[in-house]
Residue frames as a rotation matrix with the C-alpha (Angstrom) as fourth column:
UNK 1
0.580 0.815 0.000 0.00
0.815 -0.580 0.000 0.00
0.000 0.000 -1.000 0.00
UNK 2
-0.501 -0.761 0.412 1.63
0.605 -0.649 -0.462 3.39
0.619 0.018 0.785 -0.62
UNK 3
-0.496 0.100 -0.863 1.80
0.693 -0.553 -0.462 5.80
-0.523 -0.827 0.205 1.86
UNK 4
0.625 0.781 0.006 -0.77
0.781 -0.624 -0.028 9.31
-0.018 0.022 -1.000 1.49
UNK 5
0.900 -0.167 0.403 1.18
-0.238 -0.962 0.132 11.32
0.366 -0.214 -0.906 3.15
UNK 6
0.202 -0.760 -0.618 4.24
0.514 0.619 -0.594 11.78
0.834 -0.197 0.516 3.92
UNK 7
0.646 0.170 -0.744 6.10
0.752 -0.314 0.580 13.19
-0.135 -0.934 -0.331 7.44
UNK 8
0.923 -0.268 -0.276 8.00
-0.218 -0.956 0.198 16.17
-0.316 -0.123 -0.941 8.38
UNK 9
0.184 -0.942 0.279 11.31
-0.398 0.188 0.898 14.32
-0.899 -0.276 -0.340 8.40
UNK 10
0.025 0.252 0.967 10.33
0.675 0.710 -0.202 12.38
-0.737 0.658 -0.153 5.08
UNK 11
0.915 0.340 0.219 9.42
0.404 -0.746 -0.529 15.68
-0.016 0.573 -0.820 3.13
UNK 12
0.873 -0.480 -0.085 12.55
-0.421 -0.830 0.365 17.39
-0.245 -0.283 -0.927 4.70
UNK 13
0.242 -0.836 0.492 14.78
-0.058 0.494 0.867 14.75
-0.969 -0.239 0.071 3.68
UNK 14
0.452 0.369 0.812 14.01
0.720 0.387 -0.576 15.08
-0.527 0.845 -0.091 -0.05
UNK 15
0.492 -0.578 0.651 15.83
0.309 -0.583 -0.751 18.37
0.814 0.571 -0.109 -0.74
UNK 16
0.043 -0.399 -0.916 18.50
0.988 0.152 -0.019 19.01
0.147 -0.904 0.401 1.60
UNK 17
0.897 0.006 -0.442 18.42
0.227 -0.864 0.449 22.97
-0.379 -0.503 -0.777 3.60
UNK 18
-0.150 -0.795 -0.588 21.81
0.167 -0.607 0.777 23.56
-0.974 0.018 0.224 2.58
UNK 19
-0.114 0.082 0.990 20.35
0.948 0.307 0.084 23.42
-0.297 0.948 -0.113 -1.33
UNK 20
0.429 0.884 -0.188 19.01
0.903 -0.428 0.044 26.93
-0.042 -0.188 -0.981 -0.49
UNK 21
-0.338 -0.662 -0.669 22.18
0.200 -0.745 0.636 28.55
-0.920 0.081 0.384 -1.19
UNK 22
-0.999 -0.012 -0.053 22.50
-0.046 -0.327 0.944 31.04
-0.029 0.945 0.326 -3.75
UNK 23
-0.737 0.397 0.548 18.63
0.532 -0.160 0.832 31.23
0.418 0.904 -0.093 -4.01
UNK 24
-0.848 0.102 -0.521 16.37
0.232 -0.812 -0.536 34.35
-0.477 -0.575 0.664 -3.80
UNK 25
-0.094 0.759 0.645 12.74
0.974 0.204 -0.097 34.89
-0.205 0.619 -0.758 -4.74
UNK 26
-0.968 -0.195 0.155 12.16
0.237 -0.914 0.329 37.61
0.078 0.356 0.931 -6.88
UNK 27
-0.632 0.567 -0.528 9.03
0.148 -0.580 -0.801 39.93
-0.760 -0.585 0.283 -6.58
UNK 28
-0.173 0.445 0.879 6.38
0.967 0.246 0.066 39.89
-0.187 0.861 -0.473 -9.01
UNK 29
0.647 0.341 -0.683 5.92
0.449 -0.893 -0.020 43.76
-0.617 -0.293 -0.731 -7.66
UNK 30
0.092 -0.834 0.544 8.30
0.965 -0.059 -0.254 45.39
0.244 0.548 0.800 -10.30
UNK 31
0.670 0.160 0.725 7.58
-0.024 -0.971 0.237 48.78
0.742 -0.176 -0.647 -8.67
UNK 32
0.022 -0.569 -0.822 10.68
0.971 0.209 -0.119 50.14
0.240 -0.796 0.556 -6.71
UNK 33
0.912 0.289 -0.293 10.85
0.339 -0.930 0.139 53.81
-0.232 -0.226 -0.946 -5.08
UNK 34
0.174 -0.873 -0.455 14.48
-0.121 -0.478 0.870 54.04
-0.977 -0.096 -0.188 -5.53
UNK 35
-0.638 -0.246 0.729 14.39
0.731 0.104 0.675 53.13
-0.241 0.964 0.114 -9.29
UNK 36
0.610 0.635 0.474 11.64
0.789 -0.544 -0.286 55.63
0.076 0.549 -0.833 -9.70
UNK 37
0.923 -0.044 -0.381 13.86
0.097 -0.934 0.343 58.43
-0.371 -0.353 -0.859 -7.98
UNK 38
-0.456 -0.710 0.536 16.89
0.554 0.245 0.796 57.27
-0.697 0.660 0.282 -10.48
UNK 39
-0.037 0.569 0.822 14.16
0.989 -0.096 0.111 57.94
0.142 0.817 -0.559 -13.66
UNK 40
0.394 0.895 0.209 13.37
0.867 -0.438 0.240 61.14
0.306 0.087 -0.948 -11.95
UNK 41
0.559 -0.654 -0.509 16.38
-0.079 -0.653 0.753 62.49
-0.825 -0.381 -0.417 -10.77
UNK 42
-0.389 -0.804 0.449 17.96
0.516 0.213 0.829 61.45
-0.763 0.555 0.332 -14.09
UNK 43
-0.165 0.741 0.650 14.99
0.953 -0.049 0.297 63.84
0.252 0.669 -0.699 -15.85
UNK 44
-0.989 -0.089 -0.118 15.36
0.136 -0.855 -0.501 66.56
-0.057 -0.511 0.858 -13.53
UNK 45
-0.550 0.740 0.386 11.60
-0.486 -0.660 0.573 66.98
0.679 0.128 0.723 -12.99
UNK 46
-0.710 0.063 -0.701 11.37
0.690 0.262 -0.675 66.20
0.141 -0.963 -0.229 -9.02
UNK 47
-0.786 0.467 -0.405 8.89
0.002 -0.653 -0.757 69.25
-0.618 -0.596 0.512 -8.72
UNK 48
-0.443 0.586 -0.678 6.65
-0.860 -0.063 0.507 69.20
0.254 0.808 0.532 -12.31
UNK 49
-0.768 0.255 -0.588 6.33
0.054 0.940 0.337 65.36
0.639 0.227 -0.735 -11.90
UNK 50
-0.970 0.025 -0.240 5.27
0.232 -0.175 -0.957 66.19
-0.066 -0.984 0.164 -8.15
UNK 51
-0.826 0.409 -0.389 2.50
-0.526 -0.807 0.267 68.61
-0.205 0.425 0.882 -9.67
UNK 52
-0.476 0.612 -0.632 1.27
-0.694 0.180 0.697 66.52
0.540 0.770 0.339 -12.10
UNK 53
-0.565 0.404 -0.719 0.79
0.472 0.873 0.120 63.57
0.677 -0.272 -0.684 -9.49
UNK 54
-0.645 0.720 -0.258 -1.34
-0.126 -0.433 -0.892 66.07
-0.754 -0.543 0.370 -6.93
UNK 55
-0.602 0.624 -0.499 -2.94
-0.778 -0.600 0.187 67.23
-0.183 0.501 0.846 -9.92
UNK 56
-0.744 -0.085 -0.663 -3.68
-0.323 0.914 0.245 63.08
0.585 0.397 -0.707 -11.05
UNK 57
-0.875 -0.266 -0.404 -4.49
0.188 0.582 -0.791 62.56
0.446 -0.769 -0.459 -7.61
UNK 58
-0.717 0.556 -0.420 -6.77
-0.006 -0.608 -0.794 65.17
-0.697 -0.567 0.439 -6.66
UNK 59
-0.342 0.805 -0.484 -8.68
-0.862 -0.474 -0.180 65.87
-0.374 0.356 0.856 -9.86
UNK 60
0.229 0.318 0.920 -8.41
0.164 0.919 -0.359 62.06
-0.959 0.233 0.158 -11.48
UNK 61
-0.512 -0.326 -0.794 -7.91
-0.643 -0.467 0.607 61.48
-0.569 0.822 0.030 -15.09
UNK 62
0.254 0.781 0.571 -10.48
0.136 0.555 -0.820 59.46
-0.958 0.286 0.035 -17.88
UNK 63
0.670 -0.094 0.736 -9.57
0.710 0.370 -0.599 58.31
-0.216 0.924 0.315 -21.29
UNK 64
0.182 -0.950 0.254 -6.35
0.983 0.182 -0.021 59.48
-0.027 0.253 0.967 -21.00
UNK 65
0.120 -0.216 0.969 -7.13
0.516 -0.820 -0.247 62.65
0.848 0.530 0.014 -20.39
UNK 66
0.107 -0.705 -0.701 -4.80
0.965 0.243 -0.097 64.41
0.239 -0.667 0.706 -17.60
UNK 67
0.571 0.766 0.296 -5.81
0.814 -0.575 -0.081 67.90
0.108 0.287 -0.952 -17.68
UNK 68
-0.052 -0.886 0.461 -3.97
0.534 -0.415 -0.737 70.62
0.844 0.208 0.495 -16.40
UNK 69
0.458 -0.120 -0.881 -2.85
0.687 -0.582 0.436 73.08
-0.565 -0.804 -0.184 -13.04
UNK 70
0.634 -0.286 0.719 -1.64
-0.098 -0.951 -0.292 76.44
0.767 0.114 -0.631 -12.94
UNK 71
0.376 -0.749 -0.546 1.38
0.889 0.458 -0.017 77.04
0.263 -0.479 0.837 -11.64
UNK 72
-0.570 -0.343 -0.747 2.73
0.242 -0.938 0.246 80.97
-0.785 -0.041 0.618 -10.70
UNK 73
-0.175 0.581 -0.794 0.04
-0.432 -0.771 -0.469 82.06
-0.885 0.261 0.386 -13.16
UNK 74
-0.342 -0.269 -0.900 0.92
-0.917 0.306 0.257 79.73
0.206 0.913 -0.352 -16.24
UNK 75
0.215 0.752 -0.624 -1.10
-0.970 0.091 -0.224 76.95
-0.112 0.653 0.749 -17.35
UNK 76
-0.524 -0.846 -0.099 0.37
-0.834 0.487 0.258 73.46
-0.170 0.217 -0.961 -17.32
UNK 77
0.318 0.482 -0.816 -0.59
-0.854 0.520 -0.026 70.99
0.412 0.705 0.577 -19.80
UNK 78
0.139 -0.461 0.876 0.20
-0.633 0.639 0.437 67.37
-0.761 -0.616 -0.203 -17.25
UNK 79
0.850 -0.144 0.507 -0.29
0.329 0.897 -0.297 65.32
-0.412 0.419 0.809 -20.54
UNK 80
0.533 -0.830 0.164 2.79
-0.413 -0.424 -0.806 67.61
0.738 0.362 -0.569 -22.60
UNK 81
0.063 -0.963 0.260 4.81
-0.989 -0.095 -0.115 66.69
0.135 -0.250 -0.959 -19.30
UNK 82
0.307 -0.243 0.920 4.36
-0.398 0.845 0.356 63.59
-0.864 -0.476 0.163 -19.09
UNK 83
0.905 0.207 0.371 5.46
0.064 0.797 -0.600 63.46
-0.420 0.567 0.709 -22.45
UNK 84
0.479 -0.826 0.297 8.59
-0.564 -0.550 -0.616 65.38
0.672 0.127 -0.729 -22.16
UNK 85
-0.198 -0.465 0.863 9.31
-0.943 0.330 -0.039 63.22
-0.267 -0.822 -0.504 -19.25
UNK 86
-0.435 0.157 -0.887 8.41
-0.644 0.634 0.428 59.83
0.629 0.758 -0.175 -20.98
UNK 87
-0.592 0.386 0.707 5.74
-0.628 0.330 -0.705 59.20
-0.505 -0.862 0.047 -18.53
UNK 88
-0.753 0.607 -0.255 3.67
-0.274 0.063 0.960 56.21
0.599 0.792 0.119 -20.21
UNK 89
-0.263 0.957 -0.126 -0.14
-0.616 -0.267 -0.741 56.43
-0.743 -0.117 0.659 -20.17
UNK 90
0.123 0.955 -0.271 -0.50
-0.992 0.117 -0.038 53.72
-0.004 0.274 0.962 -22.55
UNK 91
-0.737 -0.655 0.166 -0.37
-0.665 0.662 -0.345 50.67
0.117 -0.365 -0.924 -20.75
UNK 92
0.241 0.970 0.036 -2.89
-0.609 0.122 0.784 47.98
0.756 -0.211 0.620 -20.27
UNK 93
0.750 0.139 0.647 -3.61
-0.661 0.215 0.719 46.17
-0.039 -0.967 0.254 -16.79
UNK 94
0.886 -0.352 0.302 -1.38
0.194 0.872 0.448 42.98
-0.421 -0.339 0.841 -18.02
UNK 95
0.660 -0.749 0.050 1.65
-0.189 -0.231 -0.954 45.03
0.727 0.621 -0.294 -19.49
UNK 96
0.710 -0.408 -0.573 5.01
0.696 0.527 0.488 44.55
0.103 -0.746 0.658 -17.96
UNK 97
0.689 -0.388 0.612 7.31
-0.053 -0.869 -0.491 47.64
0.723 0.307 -0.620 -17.28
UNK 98
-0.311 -0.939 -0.146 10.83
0.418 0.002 -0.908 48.36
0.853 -0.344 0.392 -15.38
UNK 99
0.367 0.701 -0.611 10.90
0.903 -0.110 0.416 49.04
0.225 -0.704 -0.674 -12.25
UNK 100
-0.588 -0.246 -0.770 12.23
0.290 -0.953 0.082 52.84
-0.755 -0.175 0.632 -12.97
UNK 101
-0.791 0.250 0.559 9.72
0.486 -0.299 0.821 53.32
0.372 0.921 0.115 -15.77
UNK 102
-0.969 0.102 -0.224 7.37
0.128 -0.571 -0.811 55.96
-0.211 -0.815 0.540 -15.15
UNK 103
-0.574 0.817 -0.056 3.55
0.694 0.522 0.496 55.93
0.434 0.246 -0.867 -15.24
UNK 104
-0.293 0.659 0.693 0.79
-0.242 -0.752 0.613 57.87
0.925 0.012 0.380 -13.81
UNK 105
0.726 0.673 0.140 -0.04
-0.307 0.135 0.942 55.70
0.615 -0.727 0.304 -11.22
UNK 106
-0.142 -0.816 -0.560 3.85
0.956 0.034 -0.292 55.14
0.257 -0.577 0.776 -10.04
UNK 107
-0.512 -0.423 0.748 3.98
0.091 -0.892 -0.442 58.84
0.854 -0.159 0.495 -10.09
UNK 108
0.649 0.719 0.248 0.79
-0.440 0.089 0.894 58.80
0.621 -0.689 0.374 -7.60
UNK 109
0.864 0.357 -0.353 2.34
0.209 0.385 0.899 56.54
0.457 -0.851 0.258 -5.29
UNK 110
-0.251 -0.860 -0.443 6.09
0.884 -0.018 -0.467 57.45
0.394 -0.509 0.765 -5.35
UNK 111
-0.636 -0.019 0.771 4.62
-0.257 -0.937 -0.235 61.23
0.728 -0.348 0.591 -4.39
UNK 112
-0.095 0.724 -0.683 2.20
0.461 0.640 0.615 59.64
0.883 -0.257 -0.394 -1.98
UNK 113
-0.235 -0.366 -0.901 4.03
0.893 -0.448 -0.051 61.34
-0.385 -0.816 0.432 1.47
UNK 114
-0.835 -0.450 -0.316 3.65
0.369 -0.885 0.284 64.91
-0.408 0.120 0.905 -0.61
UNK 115
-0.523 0.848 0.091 0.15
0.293 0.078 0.953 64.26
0.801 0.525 -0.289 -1.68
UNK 116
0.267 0.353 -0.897 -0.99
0.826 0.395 0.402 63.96
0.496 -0.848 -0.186 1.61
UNK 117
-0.327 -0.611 -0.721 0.58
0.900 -0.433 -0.041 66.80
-0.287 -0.662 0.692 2.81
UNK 118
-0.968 -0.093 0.231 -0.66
0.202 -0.835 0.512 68.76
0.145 0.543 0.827 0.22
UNK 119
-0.502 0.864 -0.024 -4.12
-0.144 -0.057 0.988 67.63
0.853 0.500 0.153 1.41
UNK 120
0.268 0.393 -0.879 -3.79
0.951 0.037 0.307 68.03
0.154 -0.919 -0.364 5.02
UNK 121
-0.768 0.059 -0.637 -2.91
0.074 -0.981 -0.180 71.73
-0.636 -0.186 0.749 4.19
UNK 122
-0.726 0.617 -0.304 -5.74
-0.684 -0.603 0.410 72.31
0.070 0.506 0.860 1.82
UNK 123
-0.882 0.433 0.188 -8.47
0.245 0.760 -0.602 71.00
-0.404 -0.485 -0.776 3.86
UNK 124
0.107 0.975 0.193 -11.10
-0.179 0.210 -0.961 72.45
-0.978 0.068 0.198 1.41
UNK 125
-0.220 -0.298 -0.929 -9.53
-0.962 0.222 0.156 70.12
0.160 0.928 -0.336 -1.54
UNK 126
0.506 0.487 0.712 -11.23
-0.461 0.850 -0.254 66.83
-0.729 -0.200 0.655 -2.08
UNK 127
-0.778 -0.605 -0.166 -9.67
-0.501 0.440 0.745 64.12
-0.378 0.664 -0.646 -4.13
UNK 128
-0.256 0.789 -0.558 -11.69
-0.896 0.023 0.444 62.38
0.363 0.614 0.701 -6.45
UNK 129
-0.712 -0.362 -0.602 -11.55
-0.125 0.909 -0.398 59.56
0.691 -0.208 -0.692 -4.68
UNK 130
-0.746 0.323 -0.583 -13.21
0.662 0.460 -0.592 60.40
0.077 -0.827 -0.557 -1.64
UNK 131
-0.827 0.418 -0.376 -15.60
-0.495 -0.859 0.135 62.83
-0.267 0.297 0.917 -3.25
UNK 132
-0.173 0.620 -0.765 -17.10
-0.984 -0.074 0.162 60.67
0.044 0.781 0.623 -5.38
UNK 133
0.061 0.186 -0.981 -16.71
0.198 0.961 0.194 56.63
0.978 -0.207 0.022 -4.00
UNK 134
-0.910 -0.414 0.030 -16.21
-0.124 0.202 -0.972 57.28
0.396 -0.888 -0.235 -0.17
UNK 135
-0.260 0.740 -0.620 -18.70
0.817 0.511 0.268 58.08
0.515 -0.437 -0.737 2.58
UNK 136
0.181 0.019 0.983 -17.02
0.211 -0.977 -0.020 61.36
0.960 0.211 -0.181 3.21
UNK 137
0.842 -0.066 -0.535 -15.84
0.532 -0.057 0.845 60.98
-0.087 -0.996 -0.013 6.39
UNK 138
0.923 -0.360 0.133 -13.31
-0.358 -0.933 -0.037 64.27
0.137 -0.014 -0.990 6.73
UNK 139
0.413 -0.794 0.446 -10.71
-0.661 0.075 0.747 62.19
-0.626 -0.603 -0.494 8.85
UNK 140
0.467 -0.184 0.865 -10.07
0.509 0.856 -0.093 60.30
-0.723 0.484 0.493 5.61
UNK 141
0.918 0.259 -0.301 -10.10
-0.102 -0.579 -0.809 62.89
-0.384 0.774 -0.505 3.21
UNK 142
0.321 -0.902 -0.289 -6.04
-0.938 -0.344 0.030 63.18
-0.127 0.261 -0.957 3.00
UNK 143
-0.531 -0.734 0.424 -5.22
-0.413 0.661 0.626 59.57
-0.740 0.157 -0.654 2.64
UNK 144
0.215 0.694 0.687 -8.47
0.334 0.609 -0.720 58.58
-0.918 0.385 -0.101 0.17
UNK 145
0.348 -0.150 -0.925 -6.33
-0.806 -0.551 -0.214 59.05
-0.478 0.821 -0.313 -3.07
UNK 146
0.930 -0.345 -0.129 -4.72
0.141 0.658 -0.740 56.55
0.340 0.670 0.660 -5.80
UNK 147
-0.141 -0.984 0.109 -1.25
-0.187 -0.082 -0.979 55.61
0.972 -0.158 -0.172 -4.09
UNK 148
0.088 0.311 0.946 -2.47
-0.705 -0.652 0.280 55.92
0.704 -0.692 0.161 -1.22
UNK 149
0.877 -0.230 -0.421 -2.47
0.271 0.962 0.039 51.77
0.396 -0.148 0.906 -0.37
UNK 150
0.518 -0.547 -0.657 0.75
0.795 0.591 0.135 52.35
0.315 -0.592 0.742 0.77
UNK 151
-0.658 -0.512 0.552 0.71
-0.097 -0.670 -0.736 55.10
0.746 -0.538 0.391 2.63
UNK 152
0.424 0.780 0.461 -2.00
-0.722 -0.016 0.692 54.73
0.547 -0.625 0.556 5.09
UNK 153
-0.164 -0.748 0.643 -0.80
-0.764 -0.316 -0.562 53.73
0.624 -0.584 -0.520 8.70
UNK 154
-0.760 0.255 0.597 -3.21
-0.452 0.453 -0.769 51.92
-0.467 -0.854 -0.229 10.62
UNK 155
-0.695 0.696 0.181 -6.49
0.717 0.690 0.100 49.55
-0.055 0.199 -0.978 9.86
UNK 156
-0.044 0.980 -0.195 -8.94
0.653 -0.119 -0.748 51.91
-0.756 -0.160 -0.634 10.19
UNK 157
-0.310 -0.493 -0.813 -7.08
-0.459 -0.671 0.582 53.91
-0.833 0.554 -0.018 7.65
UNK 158
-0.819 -0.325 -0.473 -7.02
-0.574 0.453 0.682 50.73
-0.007 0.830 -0.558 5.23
UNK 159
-0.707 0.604 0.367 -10.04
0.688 0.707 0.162 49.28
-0.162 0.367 -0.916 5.24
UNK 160
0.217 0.874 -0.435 -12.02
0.268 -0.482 -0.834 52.79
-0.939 0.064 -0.339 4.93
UNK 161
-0.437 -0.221 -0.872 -9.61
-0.892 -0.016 0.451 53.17
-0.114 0.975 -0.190 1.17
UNK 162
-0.998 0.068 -0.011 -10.72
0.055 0.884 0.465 49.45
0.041 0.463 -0.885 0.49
UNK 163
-0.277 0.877 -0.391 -14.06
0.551 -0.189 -0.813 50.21
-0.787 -0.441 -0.431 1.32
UNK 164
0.052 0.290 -0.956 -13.92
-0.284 -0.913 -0.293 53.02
-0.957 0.287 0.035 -1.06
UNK 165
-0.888 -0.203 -0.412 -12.22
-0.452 0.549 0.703 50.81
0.083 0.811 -0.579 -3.95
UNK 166
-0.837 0.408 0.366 -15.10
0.435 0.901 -0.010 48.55
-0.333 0.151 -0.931 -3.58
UNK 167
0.101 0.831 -0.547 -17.52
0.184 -0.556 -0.810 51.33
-0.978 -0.019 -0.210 -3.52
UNK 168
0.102 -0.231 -0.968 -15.94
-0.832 -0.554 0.045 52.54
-0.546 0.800 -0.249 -7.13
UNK 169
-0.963 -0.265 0.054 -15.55
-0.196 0.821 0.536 48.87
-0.186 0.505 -0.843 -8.28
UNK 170
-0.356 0.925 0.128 -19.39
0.483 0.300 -0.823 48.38
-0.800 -0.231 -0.554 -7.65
UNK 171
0.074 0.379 -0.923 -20.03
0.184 -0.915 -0.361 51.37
-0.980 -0.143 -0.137 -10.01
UNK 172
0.027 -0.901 -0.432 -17.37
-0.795 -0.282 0.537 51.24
-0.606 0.329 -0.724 -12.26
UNK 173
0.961 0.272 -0.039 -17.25
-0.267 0.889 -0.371 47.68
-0.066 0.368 0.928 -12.71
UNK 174
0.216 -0.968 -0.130 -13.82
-0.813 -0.104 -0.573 47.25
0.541 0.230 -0.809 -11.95
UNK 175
0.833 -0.026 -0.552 -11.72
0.414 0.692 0.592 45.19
0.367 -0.722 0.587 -9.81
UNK 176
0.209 -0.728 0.653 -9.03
-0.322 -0.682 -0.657 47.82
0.923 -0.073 -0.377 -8.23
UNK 177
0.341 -0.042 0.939 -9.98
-0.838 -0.466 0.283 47.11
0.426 -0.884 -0.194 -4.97
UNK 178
0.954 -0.119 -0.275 -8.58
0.093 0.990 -0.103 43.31
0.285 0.073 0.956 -4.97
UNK 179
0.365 -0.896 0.252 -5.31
0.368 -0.109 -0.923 44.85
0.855 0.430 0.290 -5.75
UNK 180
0.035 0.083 0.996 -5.72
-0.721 -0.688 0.083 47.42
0.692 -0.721 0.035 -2.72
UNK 181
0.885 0.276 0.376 -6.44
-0.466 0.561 0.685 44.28
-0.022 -0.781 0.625 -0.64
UNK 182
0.820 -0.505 -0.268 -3.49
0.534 0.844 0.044 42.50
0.204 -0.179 0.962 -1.38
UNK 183
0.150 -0.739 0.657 -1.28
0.322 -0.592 -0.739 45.67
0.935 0.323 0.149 -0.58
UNK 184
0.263 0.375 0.889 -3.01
-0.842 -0.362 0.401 46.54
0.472 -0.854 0.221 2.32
UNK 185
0.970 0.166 -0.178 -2.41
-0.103 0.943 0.316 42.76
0.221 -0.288 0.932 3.55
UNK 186
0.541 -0.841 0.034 1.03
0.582 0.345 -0.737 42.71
0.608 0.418 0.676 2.69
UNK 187
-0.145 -0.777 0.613 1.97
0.169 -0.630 -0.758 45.61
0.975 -0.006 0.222 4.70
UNK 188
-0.277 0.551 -0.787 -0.13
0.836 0.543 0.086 44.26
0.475 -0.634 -0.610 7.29
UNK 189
-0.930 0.203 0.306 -2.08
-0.274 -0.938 -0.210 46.94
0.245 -0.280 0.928 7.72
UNK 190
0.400 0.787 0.469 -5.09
-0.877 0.478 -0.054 44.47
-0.267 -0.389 0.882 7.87
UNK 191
-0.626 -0.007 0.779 -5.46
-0.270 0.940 -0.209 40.64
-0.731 -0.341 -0.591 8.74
UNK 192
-0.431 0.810 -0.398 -7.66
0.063 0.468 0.882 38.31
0.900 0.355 -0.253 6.46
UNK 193
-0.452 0.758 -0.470 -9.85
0.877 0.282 -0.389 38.20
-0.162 -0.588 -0.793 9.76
UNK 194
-0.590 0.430 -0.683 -10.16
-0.311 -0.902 -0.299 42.33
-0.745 0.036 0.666 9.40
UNK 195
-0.917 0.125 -0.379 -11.72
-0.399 -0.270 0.876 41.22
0.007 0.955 0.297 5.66
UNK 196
-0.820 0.505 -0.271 -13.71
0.233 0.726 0.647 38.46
0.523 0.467 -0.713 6.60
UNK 197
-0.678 0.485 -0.552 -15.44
0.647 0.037 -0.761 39.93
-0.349 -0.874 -0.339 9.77
């Protein structure tokens, strides 16, 4: 009769612990913060890029269309920089990209700490985010942007964005807020028990 299952000692004898040299699992996450600030410091446009990702953040963008901020009085066209800065915008969900290539939604999250800031000083600026999928609860307002997954601190932080992703998936028909869950998880900002309860 052959055996079902085997035991700890049985299993563990089959590849030996010291095989484990020399190997390292690579991330499927290809997003790094220090390759973005390589891309961006090698572009010189730490403060425009900045801009455009408030501007991303706060107002949103739809069929590719990235609108624009004033800056000292003058007009600024975010889709022109992002094309002076080879930011690409035309990616779909299963594309694969370096992890210093820039994007719209990298820009969002490497500025993520400066978003926030910009939206706990301008407490009557709403992001589209939590305008338009939240509940509106004020004490959210500054972290309920795109990027935001991994800046929020605590659980109640991360499960009122996931909340909100679901609220905009529901609508939308998307599935963003999966993604949000498995970020939020990862940085253990919530438990599978926070999801299931």
């Amino acid at each position: 009769m052959t055996q079902q299952y085997f035991d700890k000692e049985q299993l563990k004898d089959l590849v030996a612990i010291s095989d484990f040299r020399g190997f390292q699992p690579v991330s499927t996450d290809s997003y790094s913060d220090s390759e973005i600030l390589k891309t961006i410091m090698a572009k010189g446009g730490m403060k425009i890029l900045l801009f455009c990702a408030i501007q991303t953040a706060v107002v949103g963008s739809g069929n590719k269309v990235f609108g624009e901020f004033v800056m000292n009085g003058e007009k600024i066209n975010v889709e022109q920089i992002y094309k002076e800065f080879d930011v690409r915008d035309d990616l779909s969900l299963q594309s694969k990209i370096d992890p210093g290539e820039l994007t719209p939604r990298r820009l969002q999250r490497f500025y993520r700490v400066q978003i926030n800031e910009y939206l706990l000083q301008n407490p009557d600026i709403a992001p589209y985010l939590w305008k338009k999928f939240s509940t509106l609860k004020e004490e959210f307002r500054a972290i309920t942007f795109p990027g935001a997954e991994s800046l929020v601190a605590n659980k109640e932080e991360g499960l009122y964005l996931l909340e909100t992703y679901k609220t905009l998936d529901n609508r939308l028909g998307l599935n963003i807020a999966e993604r949000i869950r498995r970020v939020l998880l990862a940085r253990g900002i919530i438990s599978i028990q926070d999801i299931v309860e």
